[in-house]
C-alpha positions in Angstrom: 65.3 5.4 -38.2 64.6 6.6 -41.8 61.6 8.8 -43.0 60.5 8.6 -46.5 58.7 12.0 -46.1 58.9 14.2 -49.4 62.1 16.3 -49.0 60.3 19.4 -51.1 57.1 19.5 -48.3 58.0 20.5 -44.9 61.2 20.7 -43.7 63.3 17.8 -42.4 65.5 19.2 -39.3 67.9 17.6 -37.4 69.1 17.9 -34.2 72.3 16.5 -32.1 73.6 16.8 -28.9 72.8 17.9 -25.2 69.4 19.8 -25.0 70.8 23.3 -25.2 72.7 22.6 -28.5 69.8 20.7 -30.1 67.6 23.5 -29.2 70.3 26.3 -30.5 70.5 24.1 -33.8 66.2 23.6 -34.0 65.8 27.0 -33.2 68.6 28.5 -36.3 67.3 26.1 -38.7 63.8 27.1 -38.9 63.7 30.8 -37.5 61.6 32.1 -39.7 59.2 29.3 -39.2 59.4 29.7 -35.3 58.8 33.7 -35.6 56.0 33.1 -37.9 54.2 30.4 -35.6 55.1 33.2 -32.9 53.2 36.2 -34.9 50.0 33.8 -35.1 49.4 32.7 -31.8 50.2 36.1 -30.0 47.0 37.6 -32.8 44.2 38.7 -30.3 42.0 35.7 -29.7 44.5 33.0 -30.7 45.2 32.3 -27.0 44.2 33.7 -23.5 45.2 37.3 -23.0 48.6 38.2 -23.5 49.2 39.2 -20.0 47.3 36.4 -19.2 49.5 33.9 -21.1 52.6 35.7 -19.8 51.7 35.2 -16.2 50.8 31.4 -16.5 53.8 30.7 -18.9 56.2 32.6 -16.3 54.4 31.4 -12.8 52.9 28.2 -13.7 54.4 26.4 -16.8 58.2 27.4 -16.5 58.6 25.9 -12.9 56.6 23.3 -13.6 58.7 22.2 -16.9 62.2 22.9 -13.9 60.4 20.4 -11.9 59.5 17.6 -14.1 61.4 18.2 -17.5 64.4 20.2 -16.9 65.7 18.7 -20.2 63.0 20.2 -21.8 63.2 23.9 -20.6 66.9 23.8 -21.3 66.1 22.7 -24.7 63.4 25.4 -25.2 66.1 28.4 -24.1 68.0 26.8 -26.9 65.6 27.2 -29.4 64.8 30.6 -28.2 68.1 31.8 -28.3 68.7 30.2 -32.1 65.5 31.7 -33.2 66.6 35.1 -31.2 63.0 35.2 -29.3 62.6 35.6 -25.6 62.1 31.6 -23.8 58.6 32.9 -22.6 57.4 32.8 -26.5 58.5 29.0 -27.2 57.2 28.1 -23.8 54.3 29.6 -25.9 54.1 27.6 -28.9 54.7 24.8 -26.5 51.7 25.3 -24.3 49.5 26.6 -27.1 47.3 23.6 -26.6 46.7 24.4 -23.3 46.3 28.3 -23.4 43.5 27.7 -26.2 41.3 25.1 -23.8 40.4 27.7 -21.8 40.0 31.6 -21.7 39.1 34.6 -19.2 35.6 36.5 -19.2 35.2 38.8 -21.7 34.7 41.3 -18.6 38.2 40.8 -17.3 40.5 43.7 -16.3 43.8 43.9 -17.6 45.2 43.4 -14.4 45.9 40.4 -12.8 44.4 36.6 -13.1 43.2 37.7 -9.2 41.5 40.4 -10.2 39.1 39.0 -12.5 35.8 37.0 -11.4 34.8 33.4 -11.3 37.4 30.7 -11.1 40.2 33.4 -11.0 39.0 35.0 -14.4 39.4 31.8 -15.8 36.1 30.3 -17.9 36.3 26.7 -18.4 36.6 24.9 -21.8 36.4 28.9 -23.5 36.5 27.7 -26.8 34.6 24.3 -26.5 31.9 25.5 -28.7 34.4 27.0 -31.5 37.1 24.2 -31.0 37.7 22.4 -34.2 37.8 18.4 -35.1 41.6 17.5 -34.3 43.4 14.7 -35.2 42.2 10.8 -35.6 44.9 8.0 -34.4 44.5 4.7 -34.8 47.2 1.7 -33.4 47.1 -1.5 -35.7 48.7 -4.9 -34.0 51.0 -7.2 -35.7 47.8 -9.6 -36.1 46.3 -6.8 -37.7 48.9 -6.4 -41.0 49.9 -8.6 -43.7 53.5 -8.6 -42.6 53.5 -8.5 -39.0 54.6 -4.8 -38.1 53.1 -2.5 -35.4 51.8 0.6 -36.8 50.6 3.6 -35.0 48.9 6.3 -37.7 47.1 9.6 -37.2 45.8 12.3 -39.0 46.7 15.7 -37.9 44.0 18.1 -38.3 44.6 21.6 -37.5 44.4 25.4 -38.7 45.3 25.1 -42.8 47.7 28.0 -42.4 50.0 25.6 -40.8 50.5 24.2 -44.8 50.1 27.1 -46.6 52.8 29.3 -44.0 54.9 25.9 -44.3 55.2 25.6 -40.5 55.3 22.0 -39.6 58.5 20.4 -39.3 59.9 16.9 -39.0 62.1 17.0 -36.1 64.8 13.9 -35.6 66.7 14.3 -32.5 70.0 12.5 -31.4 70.6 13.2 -27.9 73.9 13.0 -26.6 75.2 9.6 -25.5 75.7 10.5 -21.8 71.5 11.4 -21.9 71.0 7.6 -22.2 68.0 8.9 -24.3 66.8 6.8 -27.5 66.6 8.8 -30.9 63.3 10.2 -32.0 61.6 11.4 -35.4 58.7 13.6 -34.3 56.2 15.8 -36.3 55.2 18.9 -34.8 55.0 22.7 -35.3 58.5 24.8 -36.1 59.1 25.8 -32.2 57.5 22.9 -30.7 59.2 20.1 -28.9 56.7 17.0 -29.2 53.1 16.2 -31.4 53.8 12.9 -32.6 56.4 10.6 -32.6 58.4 7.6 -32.8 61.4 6.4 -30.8 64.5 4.2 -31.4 63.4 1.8 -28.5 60.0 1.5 -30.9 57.5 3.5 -28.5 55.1 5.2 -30.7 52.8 8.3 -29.5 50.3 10.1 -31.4 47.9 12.9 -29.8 44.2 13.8 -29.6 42.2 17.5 -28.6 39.7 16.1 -25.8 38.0 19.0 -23.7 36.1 18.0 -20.4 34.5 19.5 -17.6 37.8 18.9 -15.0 39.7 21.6 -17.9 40.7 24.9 -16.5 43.2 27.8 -16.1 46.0 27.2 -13.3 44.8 28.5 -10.1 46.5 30.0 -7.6 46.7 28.0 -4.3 47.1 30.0 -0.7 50.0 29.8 1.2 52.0 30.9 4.3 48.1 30.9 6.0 46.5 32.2 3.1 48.6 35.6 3.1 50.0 34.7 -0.5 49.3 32.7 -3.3 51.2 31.0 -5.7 50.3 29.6 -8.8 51.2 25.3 -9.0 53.8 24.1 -11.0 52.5 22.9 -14.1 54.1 22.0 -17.4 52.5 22.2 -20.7 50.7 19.2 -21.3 52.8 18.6 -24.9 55.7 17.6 -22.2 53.8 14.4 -21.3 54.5 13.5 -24.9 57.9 14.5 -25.7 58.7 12.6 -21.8 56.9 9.6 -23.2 59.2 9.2 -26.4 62.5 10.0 -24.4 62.2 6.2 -22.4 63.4 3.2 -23.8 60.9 1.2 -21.9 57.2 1.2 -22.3 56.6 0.8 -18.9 58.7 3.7 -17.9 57.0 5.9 -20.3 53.6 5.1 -18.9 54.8 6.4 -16.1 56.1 9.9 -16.8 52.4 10.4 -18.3 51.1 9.2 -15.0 52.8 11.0 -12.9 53.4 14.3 -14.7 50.5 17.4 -13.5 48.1 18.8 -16.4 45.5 21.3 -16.0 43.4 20.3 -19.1 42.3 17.1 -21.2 43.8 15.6 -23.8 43.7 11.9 -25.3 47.7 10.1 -25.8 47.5 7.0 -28.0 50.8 4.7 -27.0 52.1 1.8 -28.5 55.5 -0.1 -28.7 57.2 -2.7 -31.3 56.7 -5.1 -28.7 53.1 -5.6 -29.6 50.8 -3.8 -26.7 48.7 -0.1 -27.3 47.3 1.7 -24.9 44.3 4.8 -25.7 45.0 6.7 -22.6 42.0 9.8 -21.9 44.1 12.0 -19.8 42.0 14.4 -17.8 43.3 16.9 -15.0 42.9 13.9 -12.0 42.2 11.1 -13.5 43.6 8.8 -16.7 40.7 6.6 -18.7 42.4 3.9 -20.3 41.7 1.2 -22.4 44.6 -1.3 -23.8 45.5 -4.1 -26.6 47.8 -6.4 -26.9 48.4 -10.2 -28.8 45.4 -12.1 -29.2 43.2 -8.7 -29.1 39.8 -8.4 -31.0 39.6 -6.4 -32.6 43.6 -6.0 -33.3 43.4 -2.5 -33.3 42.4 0.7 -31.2 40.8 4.3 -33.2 40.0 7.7 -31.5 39.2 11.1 -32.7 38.1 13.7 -30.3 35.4 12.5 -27.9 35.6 10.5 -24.7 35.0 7.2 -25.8 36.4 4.4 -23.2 34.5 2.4 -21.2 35.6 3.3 -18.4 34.8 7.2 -18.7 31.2 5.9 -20.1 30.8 4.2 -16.5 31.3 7.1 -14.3 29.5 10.3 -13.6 32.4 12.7 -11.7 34.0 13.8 -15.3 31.6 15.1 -18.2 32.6 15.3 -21.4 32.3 18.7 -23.2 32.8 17.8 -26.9 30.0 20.6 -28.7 29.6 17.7 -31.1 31.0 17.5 -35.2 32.9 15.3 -36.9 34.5 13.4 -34.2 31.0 11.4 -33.5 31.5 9.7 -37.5 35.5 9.8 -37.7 36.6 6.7 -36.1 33.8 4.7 -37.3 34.8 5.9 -41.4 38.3 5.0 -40.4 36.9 1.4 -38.7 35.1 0.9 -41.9 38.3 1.5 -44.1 40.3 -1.1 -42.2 38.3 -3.8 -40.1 37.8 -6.4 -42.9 41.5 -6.7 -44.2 42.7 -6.1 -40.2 40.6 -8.8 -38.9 41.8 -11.3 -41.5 45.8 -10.1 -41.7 45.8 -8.8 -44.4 46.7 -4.8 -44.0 49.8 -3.0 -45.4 51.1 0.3 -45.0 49.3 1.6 -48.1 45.9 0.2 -47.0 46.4 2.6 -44.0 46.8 5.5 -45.5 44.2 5.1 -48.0 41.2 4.7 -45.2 42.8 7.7 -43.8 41.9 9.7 -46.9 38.8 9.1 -46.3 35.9 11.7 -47.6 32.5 10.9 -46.3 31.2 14.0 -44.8 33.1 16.6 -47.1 34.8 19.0 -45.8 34.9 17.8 -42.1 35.7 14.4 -43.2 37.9 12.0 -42.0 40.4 13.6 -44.2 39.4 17.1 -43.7 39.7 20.1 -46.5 39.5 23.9 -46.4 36.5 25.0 -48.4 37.0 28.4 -50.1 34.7 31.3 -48.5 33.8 28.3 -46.0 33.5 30.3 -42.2 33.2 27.9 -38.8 29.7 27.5 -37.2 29.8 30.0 -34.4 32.5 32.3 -35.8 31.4 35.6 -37.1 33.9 36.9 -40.0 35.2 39.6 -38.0 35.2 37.7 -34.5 36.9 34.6 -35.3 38.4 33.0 -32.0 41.2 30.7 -30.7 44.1 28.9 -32.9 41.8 26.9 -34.8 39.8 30.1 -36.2 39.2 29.8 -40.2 40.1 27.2 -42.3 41.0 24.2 -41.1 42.3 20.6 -42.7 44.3 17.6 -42.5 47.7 19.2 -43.0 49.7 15.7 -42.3 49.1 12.1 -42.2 51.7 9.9 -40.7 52.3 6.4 -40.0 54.7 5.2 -37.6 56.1 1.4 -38.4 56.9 0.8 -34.9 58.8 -2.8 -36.1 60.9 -1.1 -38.6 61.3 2.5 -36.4 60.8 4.0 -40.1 58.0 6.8 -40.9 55.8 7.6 -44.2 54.2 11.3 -44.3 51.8 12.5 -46.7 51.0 15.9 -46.4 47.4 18.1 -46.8 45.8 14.9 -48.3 
């Protein structure tokens, strides 16, 4: 695989080896990145509570990543151990997703999760109202491009300080050869594991923010006849993706999303060279799905960050609990930028990324921009909450040739 990302942007790292030594060498190379991502997200209001956070990550999320992606945790000591940070912080930045989908009652002692009221001192979908547009990912079909290559694009919306801190990386991995794991070129935060990605074996994954009303903090189950309680084991739900991308077959990755616990919603676009994409709306129990493949009309799928399927729009069990924005207009600006050369053919690379830039409904466009002085709509200046408080924008678009396993980035377009 080859990236033609601009070497002078955000920093190209790559890793080698068995997880521990691709972690140690992550972890060294961008240390100052890692500590800075670090310094953000343990800012009050970034996350849940610190003790919180440290209870979850230790009781909930590090067993559950020993259970289901040991790989993963071993990889994580590494990059705690080259960054010289404790493994409960990049668990962190690893679960930061989840930890900002939900948050305890503003009455909530500092004691522990049991003490506090309702659901365990755990409010549902805690920053619904504030949570930001995230991310729009589309999956284009061979039928849809002028030379027959499978594309899978997104744009990565997300707190501007991620671009102006320079704290996104492009991470290319090359597990060891005993792993009998393919190559990957992924594009995540400095500290992180998996956002987006490509594989060698031409599986492509690219991410959405969904919230619904199944979202919610780990709770602790009883045990031994109710005289203790444990929490479940749980791994951040960024594993999914990074467990996707390590298969060689498409089926297999299904699978590992499938069959791997989450505690909160989140929407996994997944595609493969072999001409078939899959928009999969991942909620705590249940998976909405909605596939293409040869011969599909449109030869494309689009989704930003609202429950869209048909199959969710059919049922009545899960509500969706989107507070509304951009995400209703995103998809159908991208649809517009596309749908007449797709349908006919016609589409290259470049025509991608040009309806990805996007502007109609400036700043929260489909390409979205920071506005000087420009605050969030139910954010007071001096109680901004949750990772996404202040300025946000589309610090990276990427597009994945899934054909060619190559990747172009542009970045803050």
């Amino acid at each position: 695989m080859h990236s033609l990302a601009p070497p002078d942007v955000y920093q190209h790292v790559i890793v080698r080896g068995l997880p521990y030594d691709r972690g140690l060498s992550h972890g060294y190379q961008v240390k100052d990145k890692i500590l800075r991502n670090i310094a953000y997200y343990k800012q009050p209001g970034k996350l849940v509570p610190l003790h919180l956070a440290a209870k979850i990550i230790r009781e909930c999320y590090i067993p559950g990543l020993r259970k289901y992606w040991p790989s993963g945790l071993e990889e994580m000591r590494g990059v705690a151990a080259g960054a010289g940070v404790d493994l409960e912080d990049i668990v962190m930045l690893n679960a930061r997703y989840d930890l900002s989908h939900f948050h305890t009652s503003p009455a909530e002692p500092k004691g522990t999760i049991d003490d506090a009221s309702g659901c365990n001192g755990v409010t549902t979908n805690g920053f619904s109202s504030a949570a930001p547009p995230e991310c729009t990912s589309a999956i284009f079909l061979s039928e849809a491009t002028c030379n027959g290559h499978v594309f899978t694009a997104q744009n990565w919306d997300m707190s501007h300080r991620l671009y102006t801190e320079d704290s996104v990386i492009y991470l290319e991995v090359h597990p060891d050869p005993s792993e009998n794991i393919p190559s990957m070129f992924i594009v995540t935060e400095a500290g992180q594991l998996c956002r987006s990605g490509i594989n060698s074996a031409g599986l492509g994954l690219t991410a959405n923010s969904l919230q619904s009303s199944m979202d919610e903090g780990p709770v602790p189950v009883a045990e031994n006849s109710g005289l203790t309680s444990a929490y479940p084991e749980i791994p951040p739900c960024s594993a999914l993706r990074r467990l996707f991308l390590e298969q060689s077959n498409f089926a297999d990755g299904l699978k590992r999303i499938a069959r791997t616990p989450r505690h909160v919603s989140s929407n996994i676009m997944v595609s493969t060279a072999e001409n078939i994409g899959l928009c999969l709306e991942v909620t705590p129990k249940t998976i909405f799905r909605v596939s293409i493949s040869s011969s599909s009309t449109p030869p494309y799928l689009i989704h930003s960050n609202h429950f869209q399927t048909p199959q969710f729009l059919a049922q009545s069990e899960v509500f969706d609990t989107y507070g509304g924005g951009s995400s209703w207009y995103r998809g159908d600006r991208l649809e517009a930028g596309v749908k007449q050369k797709a349908c006919r053919g016609a589409l290259t690379d470049s025509d991608i990324i040009n309806a990805f830039q996007d502007h109609a409904g400036y700043p929260h466009s489909l390409c979205e921009h920071t506005t000087e002085g420009h605050k969030k709509i139910g954010a007071s200046v001096n109680n901004e909450v949750g990772p996404y408080s202040g300025p946000t924008s589309t610090v990276c678009c990427v597009l994945y040739n899934l054909s060619k396993r190559s990747v172009r980035t542009q970045e803050n377009i």
